[in-house]
TORVEXVO-392589 format. One line per field, with one value per residue (C-alpha): x, y, z; residue number from 1; residue in three letters. Coordinates in steps of 0.02 Angstrom, whole numbers, plus 32768, in hexadecimal, padded with zeros to 4 digits. Layout:
BEGIN
x <- c(X; ...)
y <- c(Y; ...)
z <- c(Z; ...)
nr <- c(NUM; ...)
rest <- c(ALA; ...)
This chain:
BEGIN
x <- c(CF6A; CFA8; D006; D0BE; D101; D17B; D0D4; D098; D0DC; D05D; D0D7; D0C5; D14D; D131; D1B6; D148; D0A5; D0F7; D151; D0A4; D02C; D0AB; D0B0; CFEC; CF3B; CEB8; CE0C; CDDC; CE3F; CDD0; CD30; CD72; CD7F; CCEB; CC90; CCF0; CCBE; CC09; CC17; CC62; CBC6; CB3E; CB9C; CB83; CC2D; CC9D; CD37; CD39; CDA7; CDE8; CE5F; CE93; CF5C; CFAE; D01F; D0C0; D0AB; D114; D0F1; D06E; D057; CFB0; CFAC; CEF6; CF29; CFC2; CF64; CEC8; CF4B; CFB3; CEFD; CE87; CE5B; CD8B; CD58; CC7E; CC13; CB66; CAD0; CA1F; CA18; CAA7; CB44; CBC8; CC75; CCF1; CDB1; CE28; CE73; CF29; CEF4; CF68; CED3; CF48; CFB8; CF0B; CEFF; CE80; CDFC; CDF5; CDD5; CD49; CD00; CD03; CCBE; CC2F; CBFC; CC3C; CC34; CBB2; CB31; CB4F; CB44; CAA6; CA63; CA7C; CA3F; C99C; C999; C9AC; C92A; C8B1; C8A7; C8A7; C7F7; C7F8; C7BC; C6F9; C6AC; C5F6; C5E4; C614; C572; C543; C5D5; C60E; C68A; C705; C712; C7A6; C773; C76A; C740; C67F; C632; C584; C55C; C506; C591; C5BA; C570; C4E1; C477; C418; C3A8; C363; C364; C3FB; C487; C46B; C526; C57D; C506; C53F; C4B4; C489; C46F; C3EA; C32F; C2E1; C2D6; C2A3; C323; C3AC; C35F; C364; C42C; C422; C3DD; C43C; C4EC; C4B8; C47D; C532; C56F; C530; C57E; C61E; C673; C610; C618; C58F; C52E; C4BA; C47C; C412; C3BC; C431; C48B; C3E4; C3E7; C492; C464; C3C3; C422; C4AC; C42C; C3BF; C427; C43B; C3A0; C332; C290; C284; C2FA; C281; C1ED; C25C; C27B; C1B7; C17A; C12D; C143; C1DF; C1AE; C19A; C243; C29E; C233; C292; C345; C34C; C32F; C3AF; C432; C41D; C415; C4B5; C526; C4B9; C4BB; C43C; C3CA; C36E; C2F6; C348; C2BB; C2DC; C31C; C389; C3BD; C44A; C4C7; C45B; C4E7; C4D1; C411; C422; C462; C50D; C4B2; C426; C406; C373; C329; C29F; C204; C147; C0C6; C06F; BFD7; BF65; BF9E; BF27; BFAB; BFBA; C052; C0A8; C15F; C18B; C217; C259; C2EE; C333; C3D4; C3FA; C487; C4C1; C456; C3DE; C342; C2C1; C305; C30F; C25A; C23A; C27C; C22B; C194; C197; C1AC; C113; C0A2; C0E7; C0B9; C016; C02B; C015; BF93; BF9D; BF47; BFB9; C060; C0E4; C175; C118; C0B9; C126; C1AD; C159; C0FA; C1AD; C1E1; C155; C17D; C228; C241; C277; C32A; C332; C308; C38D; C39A; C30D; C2F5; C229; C23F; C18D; C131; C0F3; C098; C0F1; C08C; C0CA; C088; C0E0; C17E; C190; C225; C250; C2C3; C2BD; C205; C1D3; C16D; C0D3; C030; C010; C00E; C0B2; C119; C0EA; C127; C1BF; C218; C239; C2AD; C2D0; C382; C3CC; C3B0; C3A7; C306; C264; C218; C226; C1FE; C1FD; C2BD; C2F8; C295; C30B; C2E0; C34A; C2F1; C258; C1EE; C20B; C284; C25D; C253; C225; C1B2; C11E; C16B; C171; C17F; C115; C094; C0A3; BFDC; BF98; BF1E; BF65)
y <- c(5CB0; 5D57; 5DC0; 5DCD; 5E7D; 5E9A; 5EB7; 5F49; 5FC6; 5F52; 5F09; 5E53; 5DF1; 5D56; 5D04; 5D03; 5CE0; 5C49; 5C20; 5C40; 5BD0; 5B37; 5B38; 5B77; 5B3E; 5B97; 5B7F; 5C10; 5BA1; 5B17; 5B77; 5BA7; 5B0D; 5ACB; 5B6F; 5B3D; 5A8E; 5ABB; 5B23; 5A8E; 5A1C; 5AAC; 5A9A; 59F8; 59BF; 59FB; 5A5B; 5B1C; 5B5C; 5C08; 5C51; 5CD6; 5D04; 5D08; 5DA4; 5DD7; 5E9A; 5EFB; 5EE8; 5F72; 5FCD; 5F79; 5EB1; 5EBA; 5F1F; 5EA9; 5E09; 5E4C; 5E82; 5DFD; 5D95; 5DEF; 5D5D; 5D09; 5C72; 5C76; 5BE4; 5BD9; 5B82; 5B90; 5C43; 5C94; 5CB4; 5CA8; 5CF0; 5C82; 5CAD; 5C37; 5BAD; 5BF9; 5C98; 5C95; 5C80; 5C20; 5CD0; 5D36; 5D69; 5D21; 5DA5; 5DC3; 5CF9; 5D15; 5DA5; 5D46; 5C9B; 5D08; 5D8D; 5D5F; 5CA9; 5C65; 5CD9; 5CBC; 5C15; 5C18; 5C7D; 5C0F; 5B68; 5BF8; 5C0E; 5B54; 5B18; 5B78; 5B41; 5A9C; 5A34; 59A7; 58ED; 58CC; 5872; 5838; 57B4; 5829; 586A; 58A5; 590E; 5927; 59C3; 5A10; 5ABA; 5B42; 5B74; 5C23; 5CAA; 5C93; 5D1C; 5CD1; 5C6A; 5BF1; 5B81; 5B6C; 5AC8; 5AC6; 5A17; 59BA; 592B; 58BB; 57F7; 582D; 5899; 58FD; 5958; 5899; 5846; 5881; 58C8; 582C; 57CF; 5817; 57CE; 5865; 5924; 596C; 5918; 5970; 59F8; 5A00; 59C0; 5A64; 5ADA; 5A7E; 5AA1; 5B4A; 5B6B; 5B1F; 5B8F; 5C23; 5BEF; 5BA5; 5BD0; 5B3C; 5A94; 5A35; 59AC; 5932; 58B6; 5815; 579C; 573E; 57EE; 5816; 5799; 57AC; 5864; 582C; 57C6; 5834; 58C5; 5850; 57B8; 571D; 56C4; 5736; 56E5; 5782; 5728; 5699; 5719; 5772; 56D1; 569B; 5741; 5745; 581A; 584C; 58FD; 58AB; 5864; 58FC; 5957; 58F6; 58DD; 599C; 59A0; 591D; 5975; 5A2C; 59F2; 5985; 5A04; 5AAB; 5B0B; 5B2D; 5AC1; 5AC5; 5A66; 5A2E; 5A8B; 5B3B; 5BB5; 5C28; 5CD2; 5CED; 5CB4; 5CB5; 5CD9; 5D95; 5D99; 5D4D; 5DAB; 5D7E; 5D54; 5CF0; 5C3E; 5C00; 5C5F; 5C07; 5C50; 5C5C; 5C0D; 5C80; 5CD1; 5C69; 5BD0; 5B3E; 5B4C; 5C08; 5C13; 5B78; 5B8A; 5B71; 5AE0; 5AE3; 5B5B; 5B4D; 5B9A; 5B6A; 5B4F; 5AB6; 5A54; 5AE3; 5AA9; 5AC8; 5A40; 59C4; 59D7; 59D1; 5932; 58F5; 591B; 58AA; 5832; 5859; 5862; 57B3; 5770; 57BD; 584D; 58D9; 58EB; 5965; 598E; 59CE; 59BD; 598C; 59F9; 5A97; 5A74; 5A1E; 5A9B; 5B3B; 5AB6; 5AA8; 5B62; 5B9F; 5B25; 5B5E; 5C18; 5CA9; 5C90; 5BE2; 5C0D; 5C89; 5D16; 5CE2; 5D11; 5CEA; 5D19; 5D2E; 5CCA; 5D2C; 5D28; 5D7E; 5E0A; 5E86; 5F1A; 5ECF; 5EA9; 5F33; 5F1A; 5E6E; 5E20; 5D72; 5D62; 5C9F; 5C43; 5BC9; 5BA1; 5B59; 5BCE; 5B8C; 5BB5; 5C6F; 5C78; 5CB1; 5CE1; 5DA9; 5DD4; 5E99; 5EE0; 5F03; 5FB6; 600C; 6088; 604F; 6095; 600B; 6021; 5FAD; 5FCB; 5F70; 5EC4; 5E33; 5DA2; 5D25; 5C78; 5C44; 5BC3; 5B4F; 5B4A; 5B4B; 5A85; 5A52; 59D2; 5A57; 5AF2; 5A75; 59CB; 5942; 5990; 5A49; 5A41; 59FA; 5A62; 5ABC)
z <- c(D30B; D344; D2C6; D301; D341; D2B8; D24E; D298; D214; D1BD; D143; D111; D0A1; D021; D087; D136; D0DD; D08F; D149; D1A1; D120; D149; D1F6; D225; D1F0; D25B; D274; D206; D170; D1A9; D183; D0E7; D0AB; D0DF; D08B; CFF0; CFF6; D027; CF8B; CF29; CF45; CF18; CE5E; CE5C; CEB6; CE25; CE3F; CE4E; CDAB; CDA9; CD1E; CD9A; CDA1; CE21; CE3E; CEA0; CEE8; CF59; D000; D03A; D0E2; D0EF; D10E; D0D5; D02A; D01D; D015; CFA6; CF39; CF1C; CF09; CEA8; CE36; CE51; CE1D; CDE1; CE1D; CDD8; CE17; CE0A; CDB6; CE31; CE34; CEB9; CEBF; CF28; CF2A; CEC7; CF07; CEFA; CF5F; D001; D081; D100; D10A; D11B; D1BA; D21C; D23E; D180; D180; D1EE; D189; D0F8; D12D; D199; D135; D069; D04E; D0CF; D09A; CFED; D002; D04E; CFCA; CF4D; CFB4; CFB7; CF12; CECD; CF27; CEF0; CE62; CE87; CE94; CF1A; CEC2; CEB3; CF3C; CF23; CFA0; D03F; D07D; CFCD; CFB2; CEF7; CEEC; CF60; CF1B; CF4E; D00D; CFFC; D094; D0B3; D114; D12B; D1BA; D166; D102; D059; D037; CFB1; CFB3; CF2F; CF4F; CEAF; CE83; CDF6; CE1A; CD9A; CDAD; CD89; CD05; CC5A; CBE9; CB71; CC15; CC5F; CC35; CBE1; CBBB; CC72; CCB8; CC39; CC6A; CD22; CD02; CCA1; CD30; CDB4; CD6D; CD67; CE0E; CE41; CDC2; CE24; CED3; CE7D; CF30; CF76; CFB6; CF42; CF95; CF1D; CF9E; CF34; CFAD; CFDF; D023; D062; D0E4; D11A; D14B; D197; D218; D232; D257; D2D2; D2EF; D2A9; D2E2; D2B2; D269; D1DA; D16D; D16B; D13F; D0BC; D061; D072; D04E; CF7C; CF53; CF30; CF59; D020; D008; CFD8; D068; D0D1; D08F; D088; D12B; D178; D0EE; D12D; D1E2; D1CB; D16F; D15F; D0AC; D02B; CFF2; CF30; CED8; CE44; CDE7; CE3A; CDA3; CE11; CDCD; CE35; CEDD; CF65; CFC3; CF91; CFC9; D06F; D112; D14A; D200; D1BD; D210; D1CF; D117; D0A2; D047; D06B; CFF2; CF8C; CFD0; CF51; CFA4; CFE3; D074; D088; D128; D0E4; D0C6; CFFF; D036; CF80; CFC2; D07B; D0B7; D172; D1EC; D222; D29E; D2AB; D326; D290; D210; D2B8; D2DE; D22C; D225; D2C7; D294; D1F6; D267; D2D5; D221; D1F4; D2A2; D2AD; D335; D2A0; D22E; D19C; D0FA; D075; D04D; D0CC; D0C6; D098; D141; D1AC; D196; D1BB; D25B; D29C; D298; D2DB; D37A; D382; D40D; D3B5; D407; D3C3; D310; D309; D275; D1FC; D157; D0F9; D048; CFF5; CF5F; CED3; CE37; CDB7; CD5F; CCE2; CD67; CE02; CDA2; CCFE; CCA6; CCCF; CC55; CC5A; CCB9; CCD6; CC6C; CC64; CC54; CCEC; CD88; CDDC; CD3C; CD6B; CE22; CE54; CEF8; CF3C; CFC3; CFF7; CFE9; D08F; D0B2; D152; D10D; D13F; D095; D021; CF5C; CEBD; CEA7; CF62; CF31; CED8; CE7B; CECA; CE71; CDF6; CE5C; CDC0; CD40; CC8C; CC3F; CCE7; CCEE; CD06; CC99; CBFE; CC38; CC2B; CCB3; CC52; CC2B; CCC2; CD23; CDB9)
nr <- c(1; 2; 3; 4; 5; 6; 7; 8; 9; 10; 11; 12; 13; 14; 15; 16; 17; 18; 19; 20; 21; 22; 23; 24; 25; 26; 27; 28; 29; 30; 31; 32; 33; 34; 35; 36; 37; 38; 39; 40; 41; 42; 43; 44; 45; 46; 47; 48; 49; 50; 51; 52; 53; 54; 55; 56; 57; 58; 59; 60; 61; 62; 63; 64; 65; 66; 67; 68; 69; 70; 71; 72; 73; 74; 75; 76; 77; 78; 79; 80; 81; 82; 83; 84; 85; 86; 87; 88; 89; 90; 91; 92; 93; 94; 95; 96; 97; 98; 99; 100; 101; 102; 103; 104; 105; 106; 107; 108; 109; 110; 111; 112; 113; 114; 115; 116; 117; 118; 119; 120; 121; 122; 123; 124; 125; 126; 127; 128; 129; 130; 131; 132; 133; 134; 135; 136; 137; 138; 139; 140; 141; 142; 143; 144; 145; 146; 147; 148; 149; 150; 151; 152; 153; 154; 155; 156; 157; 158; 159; 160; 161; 162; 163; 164; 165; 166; 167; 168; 169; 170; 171; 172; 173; 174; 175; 176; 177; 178; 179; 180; 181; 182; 183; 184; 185; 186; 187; 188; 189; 190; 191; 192; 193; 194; 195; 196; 197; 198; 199; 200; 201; 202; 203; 204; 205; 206; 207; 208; 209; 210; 211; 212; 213; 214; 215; 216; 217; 218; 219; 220; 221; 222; 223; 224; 225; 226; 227; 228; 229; 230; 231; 232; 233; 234; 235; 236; 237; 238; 239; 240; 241; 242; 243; 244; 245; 246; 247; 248; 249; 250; 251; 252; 253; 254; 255; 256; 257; 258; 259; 260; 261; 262; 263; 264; 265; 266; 267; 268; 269; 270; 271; 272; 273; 274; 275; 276; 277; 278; 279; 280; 281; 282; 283; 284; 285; 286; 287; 288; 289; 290; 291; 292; 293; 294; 295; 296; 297; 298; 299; 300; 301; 302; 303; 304; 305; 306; 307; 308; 309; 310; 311; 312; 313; 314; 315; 316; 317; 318; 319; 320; 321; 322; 323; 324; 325; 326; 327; 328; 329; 330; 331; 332; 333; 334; 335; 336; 337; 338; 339; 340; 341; 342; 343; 344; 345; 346; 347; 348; 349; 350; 351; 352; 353; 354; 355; 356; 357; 358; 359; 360; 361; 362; 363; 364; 365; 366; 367; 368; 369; 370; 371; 372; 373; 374; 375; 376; 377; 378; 379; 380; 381; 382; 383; 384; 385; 386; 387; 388; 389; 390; 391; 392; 393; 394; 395; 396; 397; 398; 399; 400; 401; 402; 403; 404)
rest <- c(UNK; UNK; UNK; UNK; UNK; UNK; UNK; UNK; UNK; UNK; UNK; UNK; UNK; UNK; UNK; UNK; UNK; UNK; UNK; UNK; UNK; UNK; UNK; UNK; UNK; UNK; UNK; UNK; UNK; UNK; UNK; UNK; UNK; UNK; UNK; UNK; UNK; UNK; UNK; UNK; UNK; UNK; UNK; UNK; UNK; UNK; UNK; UNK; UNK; UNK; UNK; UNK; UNK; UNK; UNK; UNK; UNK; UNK; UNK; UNK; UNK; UNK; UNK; UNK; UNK; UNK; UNK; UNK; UNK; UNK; UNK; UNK; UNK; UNK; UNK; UNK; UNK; UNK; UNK; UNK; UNK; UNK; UNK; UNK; UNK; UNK; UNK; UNK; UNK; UNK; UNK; UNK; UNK; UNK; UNK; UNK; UNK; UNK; UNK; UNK; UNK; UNK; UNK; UNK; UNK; UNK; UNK; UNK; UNK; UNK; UNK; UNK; UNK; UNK; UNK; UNK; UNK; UNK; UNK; UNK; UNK; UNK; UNK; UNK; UNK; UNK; UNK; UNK; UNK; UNK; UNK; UNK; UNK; UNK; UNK; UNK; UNK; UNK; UNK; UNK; UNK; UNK; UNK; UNK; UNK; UNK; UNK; UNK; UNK; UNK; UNK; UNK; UNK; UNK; UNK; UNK; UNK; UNK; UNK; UNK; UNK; UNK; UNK; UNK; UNK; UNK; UNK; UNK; UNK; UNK; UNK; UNK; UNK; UNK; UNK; UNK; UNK; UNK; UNK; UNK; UNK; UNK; UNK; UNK; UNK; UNK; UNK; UNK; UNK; UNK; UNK; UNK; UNK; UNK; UNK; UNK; UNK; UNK; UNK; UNK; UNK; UNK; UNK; UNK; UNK; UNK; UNK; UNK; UNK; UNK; UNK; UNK; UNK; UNK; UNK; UNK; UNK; UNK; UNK; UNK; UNK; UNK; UNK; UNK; UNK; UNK; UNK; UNK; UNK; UNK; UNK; UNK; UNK; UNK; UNK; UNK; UNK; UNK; UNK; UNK; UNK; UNK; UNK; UNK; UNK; UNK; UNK; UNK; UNK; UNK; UNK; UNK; UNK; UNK; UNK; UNK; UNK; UNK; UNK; UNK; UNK; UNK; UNK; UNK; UNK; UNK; UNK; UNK; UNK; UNK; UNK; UNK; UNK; UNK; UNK; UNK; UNK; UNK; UNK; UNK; UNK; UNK; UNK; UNK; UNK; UNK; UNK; UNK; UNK; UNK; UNK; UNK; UNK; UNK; UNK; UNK; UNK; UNK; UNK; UNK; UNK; UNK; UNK; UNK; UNK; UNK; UNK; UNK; UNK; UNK; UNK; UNK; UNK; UNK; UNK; UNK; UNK; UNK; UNK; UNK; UNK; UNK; UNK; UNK; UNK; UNK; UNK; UNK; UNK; UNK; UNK; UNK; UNK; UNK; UNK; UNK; UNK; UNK; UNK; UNK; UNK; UNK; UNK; UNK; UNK; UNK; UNK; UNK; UNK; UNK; UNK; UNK; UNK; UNK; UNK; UNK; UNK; UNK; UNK; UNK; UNK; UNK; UNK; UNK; UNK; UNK; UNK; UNK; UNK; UNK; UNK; UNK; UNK; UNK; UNK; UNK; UNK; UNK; UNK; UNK; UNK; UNK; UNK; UNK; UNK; UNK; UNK; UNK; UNK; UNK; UNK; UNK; UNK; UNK; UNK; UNK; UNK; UNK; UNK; UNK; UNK; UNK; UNK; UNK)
């Protein structure tokens, strides 16, 4: 509605206002009430209280300054943490004029509203889910810079994330419940993934379709090790993320070691390896439906049926088999993090260094700061991960003194 032409000494009376809210409801009152009503339901669809007066003023030479003035009382609605000032419900919004309306609904209450919507949900965890693809915990979605996503995975016969303490079978496994909720803890801006067998095979035939004959070796095949070599790589195909062994002690968020570019990172066996070039599988980070976890599937399949003969360990081989097949172009931005030994020479100072008689309690995993200098010293290498966590079944578990 235009304002009439006896207003343009920019005097406004009670009388009009009251003449012009009875006979006019605009659109602009329409998106005031729905802002109000919007604003309602965030508080749990209760009714916005003010104890705001209302006062009569002499008519000012501004209609702006008139109707703030006669007005000035707020109402406060709270919800989740902020705070939200909407005008009380006996302010005379019908006899505001309409591009004030507009200014309001645009620029005040809309972006308040969102705000708060913001703000609430945050904090807000969506339900448990552990029979969709493995998927336990929806965590706040927060901005993620990396191109790999923020989905960590967890393969083992027991979630050990659901199964309360006093249920699982012994020590190691408390343990490894132990080190697992604090490798979460670390990338608590994560979607957590703990796939068990039956999850296993879902992924398997969503990564290489539903008749795929690897399900059938999966469930035939004796080592667990051979099955987690292979759900780990159906899971990171399928969704991408990080992968861990449950018995990886990490030392901090990978997420601030690895390169925001990165496709495809994982570490190199250590150089007193029987498999010396083999990729040390225990920690993968990889996009989505990168080429090297497809092959690495496919050629599990090619072992099983007798087209590939190898002597060692599967994943440790087949893994670095299927990168080194892939092009340069097709592996992307690559990342091989290095295998150590830990010495008190090669490491001074270290705090916490691992522990363990046998020789795998004493390797652990360096990566180099990202620096643009060619010159690297002691100070640029990190410590992202121990190759085996303390109470593991090899750093005092029940294969601690065994020789190797």
């Amino acid at each position: 509605m235009s304002l009439p032409t006896n207003l343009e000494d920019g005097v406004s009376t009670q009388n009009n206002n009251s003449r012009r809210r009875r006979q006019h409801a605009s659109s602009s009152d329409d998106a005031i009430a729905a802002a109000e009503a919007a604003a309602n339901s965030i508080n749990g669809g209760g009714d916005v209280m003010g104890n705001g007066k209302h006062h009569n003023r002499t008519p000012s030479k501004s209609i702006f300054s008139s109707w703030r003035k006669r007005s000035h009382a707020a109402t406060t609605l709270r919800s989740g943490g902020g705070t939200l000032l909407l005008m009380h419900k006996h302010f005379p919004l019908r006899s505001m004029p309409k591009t004030y309306k507009i200014f309001l609904v645009l620029v005040v209450l809309l972006p308040l509203s969102i705000l708060l919507i913001t703000i609430a949900s945050s904090h807000k965890t969506e339900p448990s889910n552990i029979h969709d693809g493995g998927i336990i915990y929806y965590p706040p979605k927060h901005t993620h810079p990396h191109v790999i996503p923020p989905t960590v995975i967890f393969t083992y016969h027991t979630n050990l994330l659901t199964t309360p303490s006093e249920q699982l079978p012994d020590e190691e496994d408390r343990a490894l419940s132990l080190n697992v909720q604090h490798i979460v803890s670390l990338h608590y801006e994560s979607t957590v993934r703990f796939l068990n067998d039956h999850d296993c095979k879902n992924s398997i035939r969503a990564t290489l379709g539903p008749d795929t004959k690897l399900v059938e070796y999966f469930d035939s095949e004796t080592h667990g090790m051979y099955k987690a070599d292979i759900c780990r790589g159906a899971a990171l195909y399928e969704t991408g993320g990080l992968y861990f062994d449950i018995d990886i002690e990490a030392r901090m968020s990978l997420w601030d070691v690895i390169d925001k570019k990165t496709e495809f990172v994982t570490t190199l066996v250590h150089k007193d390896s029987n498999h010396l070039g083999g990729f040390f599988q225990a920690f993968i980070g990889v996009i989505p439906r990168h080429g090297v976890m497809k092959r690495y599937l496919e050629l599990f399949v090619d072992y099983y049926e007798g087209r590939v003969k190898v002597n060692g360990p599967l994943g440790v081989l087949f893994l670095r088999m299927a990168y080194d097949e892939l092009s340069e172009v097709n592996k992307g931005k690559t990342e091989l993090w290095q295998e150590v030994r830990y010495s008190e020479k090669l490491f001074p100072g270290l705090k916490d260094p691992p522990v363990g008689k046998r020789r795998a309690c004493q390797m652990l995993v360096v990566a180099l700061k990202k620096k643009k200098e060619k010159k690297i010293g002691k100070k640029d290498i990190m410590i992202p991960f121990y190759s085996h966590a303390r109470g593991s079944r090899m750093c005092g578990g029940k294969d601690t003194h065994k020789k190797g």
